[in-house]
C-alpha positions as CSV (number, residue, x, y, z in Angstrom):
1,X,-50.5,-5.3,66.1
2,X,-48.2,-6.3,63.2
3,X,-44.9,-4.6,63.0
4,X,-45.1,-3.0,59.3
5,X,-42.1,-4.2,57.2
6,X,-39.3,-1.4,56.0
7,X,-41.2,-1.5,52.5
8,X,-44.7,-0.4,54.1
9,X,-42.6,2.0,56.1
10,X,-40.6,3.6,53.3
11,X,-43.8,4.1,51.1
12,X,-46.2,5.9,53.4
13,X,-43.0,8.3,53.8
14,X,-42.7,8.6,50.1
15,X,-46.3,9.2,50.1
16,X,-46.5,11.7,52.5
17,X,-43.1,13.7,51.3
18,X,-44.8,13.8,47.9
19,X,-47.6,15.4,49.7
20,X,-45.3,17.6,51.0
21,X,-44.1,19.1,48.4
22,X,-47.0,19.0,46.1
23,X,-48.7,21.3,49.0
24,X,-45.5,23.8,49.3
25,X,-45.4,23.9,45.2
26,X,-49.0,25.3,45.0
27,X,-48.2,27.4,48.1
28,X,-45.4,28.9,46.2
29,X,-43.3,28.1,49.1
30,X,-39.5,28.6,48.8
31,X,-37.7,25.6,50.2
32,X,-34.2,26.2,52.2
33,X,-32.3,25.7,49.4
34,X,-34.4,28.2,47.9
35,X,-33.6,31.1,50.4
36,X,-30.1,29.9,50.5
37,X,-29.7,30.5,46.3
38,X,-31.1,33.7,47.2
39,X,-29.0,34.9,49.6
40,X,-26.0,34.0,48.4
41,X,-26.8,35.5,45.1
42,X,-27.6,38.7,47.1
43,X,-24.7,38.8,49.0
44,X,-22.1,38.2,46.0
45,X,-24.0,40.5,43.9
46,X,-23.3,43.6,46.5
47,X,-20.0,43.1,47.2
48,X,-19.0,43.0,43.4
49,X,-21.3,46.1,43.3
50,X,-19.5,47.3,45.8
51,X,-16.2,46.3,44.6
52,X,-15.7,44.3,47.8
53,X,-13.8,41.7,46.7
54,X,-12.3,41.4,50.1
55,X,-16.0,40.8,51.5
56,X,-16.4,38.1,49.1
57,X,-13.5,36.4,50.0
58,X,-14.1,36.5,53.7
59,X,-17.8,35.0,52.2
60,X,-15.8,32.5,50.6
61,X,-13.4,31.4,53.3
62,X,-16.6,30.8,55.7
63,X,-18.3,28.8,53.2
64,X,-15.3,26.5,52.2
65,X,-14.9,26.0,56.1
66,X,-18.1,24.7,57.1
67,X,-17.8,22.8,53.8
68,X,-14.2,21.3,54.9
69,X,-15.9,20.5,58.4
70,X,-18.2,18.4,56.3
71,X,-15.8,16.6,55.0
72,X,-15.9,18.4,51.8
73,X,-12.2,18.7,49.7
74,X,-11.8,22.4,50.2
75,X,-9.7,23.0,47.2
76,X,-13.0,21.9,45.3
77,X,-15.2,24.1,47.3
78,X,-13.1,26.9,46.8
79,X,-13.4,26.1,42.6
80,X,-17.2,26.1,43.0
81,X,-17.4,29.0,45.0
82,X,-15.3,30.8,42.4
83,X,-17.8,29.5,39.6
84,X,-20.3,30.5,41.5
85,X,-19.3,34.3,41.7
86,X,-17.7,34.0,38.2
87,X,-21.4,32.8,37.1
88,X,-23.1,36.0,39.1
89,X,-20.7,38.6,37.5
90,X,-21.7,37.9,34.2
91,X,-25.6,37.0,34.5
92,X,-28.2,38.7,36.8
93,X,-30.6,35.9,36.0
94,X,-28.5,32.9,36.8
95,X,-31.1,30.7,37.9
96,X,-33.7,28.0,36.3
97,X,-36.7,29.3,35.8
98,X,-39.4,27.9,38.0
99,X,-42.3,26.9,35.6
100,X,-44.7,26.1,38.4
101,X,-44.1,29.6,39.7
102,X,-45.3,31.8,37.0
103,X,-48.9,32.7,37.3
């Protein structure tokens, strides 16, 4: 049997990742990222609720970390972070919509 070539390869993966996500999009299906948006947005949300701003920065140092261990610049991850829970204060609905979601 013929060895198929990279190209041959590459497209029946394209193929089938398509398929993929075409199947989790009518599933309504949250990808990882998803869930992660989520959770973060949760977590941020409660602690400036809560007036925790010590839990968020204990949130925030943990996150920069694992960033920095991926080679990430961790002054930059600690600006993003910020946005991020600068972004939450002022807008419970900080996400884009999902058009394929609503029913």
């Amino acid at each position: 049997m013929a060895r198929q070539t990279d190209e041959e390869r590459k497209a029946r993966q394209k193929k089938r990742q398509q398929q993929l996500r075409d199947r989790h999009r009518k599933e309504r299906r949250p990808d990882r990222d998803d869930v992660a948006r989520a959770l973060l947005f949760w977590a941020i949300t409660s602690y400036l609720d809560e007036g925790r701003a010590d839990r968020i920065d204990q949130l925030s140092d943990a996150a920069v970390a694992v960033l920095g261990d991926q080679g990430f610049d961790r002054r930059a991850s600690y600006d993003v972070f910020d946005g991020i829970v600068d972004r939450y204060a002022r807008d419970d609905r900080p996400f884009r919509r999902k058009v394929h979601l609503r029913a």
